[in-house]
C-alpha positions as CSV (number, residue, x, y, z in Angstrom):
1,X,-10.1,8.4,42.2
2,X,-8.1,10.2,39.5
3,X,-6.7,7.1,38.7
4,X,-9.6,5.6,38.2
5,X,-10.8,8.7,35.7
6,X,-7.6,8.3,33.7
7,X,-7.5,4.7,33.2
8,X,-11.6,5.2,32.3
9,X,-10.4,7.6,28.8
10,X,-9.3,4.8,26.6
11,X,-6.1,3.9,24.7
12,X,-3.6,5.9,25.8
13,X,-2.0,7.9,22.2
14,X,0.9,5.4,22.1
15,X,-1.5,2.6,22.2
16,X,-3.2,4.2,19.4
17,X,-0.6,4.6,17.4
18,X,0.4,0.9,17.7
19,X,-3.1,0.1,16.8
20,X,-2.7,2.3,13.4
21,X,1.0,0.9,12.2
22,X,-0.9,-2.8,13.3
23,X,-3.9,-1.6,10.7
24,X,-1.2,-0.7,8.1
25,X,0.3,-4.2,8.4
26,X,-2.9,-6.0,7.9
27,X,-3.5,-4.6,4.8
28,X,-0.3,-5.9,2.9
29,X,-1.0,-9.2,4.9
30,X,-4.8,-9.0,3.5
31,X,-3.3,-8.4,0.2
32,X,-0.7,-10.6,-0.1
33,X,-3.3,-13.3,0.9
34,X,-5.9,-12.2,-1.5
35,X,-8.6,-12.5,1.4
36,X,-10.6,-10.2,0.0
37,X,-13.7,-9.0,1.8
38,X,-11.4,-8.7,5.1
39,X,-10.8,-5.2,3.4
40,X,-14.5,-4.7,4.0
41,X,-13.5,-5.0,7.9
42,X,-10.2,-2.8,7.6
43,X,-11.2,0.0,4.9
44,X,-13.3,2.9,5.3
45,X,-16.7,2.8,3.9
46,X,-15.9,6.2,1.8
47,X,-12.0,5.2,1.2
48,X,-9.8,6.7,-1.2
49,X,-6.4,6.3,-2.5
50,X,-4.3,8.6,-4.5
51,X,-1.2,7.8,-6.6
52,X,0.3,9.8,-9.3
53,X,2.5,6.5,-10.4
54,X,-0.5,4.3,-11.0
55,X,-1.0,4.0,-15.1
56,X,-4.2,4.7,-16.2
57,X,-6.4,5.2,-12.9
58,X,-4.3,7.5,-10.3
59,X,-7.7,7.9,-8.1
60,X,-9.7,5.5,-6.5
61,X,-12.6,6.6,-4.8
62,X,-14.0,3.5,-3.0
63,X,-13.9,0.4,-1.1
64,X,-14.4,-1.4,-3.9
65,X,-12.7,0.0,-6.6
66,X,-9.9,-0.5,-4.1
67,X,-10.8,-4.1,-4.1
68,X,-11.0,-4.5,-8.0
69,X,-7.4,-2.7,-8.1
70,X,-5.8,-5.1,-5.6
71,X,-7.3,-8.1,-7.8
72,X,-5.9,-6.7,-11.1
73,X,-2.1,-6.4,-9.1
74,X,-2.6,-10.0,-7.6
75,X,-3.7,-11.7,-11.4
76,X,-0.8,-9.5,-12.8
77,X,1.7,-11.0,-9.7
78,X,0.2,-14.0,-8.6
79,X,3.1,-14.3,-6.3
80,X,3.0,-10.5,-4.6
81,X,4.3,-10.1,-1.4
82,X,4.5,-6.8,0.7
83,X,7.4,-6.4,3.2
84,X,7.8,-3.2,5.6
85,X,10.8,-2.0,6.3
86,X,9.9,0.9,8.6
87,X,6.7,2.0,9.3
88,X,6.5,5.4,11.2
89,X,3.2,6.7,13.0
90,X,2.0,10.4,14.3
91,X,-1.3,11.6,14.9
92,X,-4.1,9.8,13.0
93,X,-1.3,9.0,9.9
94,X,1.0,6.3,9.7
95,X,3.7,6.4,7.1
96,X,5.8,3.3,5.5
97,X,9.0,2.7,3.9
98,X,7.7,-0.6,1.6
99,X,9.1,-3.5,-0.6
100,X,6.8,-5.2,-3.0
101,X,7.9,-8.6,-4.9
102,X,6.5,-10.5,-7.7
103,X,6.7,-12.1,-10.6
104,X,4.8,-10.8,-13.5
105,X,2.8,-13.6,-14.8
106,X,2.9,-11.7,-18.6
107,X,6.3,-11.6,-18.8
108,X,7.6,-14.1,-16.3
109,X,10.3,-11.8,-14.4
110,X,10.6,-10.6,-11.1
111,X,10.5,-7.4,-9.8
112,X,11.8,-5.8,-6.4
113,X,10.1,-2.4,-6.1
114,X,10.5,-0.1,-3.2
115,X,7.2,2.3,-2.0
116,X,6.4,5.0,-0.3
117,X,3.0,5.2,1.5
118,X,1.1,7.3,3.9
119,X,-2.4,6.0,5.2
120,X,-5.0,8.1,7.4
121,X,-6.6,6.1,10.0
122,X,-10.0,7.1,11.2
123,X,-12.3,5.4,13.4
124,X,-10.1,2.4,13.2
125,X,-10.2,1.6,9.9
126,X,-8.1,2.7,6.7
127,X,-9.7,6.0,5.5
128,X,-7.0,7.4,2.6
129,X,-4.2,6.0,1.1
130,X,-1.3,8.1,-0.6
131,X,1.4,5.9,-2.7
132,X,3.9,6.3,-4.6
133,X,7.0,4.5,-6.4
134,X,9.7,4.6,-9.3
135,X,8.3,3.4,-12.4
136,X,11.7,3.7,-14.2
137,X,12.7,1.1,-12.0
138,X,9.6,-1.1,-12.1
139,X,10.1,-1.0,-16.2
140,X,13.8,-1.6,-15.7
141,X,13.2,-4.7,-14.1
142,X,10.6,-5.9,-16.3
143,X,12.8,-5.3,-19.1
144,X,10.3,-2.2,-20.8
145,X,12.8,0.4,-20.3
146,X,14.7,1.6,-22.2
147,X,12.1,1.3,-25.3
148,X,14.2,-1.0,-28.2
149,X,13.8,2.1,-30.5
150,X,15.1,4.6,-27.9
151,X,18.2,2.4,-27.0
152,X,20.4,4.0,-29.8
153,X,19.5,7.1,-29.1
154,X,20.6,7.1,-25.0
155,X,23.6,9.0,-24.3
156,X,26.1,6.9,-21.8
């Protein structure tokens, strides 16, 4: 009988967090494949993501803001992809050791950029998003750092 009660409570917690890292995976597969309205089926309906490194728009407070950022990185890098190289889950967060790659269709060069991210999972879907990543060495590899007016002036 007790048996019967516990299999009767659900996903056990280590099911649930393999759930959550699978969640996290499926949105830089979603992403990568520019499928759009599957975000509508993995994100939050009051989402948010948060990123100091982003130029010009850290905060983004919705579903579809979300969707209009992703759409501005994919016309930028037609040719994103995200891989994850560790991907660490406790509690309702899941945490991610990232590599993005593209080539930036302004400039034509590629870039290799490692990330940091942290998503919170709630009700099975992606609720809040924290990222972060080097800019220095995003603008390095695009060839925008350092400034041709500041190169004189570098100490070595």
């Amino acid at each position: 009988m007790l048996v019967a009660l516990i299999a009767g409570c659900g996903p056990s917690a280590a099911d649930r967090l393999k759930t959550n890292k699978a969640l996290v995976r499926q949105l830089g597969a979603i992403n990568d494949a520019a499928d759009w309205d599957k975000l509508d089926t993995l994100l939050s309906d009051d989402f948010q993501r948060h990123s100091m490194a982003t130029i010009g728009n850290p905060e983004i407070s919705s579903r579809d803001e979300f969707k209009r950022h992703e759409q501005a990185i994919r016309a930028l890098y037609p040719d994103r992809h995200v891989t994850y190289e560790m991907v660490i889950a406790e509690g309702d967060l899941v945490a991610a050791y990232a590599t993005f790659t593209g080539t930036n269709a302004e400039l034509g060069k590629p870039i290799e950029l490692k990330y940091l991210v942290m998503m919170r999972i709630e009700s099975e879907k992606i609720a809040e998003i924290w990222v972060e990543w080097d800019n220095l060495a995003a603008q390095s590899q695009l060839g925008l750092w350092p400034p041709p007016a500041a190169t004189g002036n570098m100490q070595r």
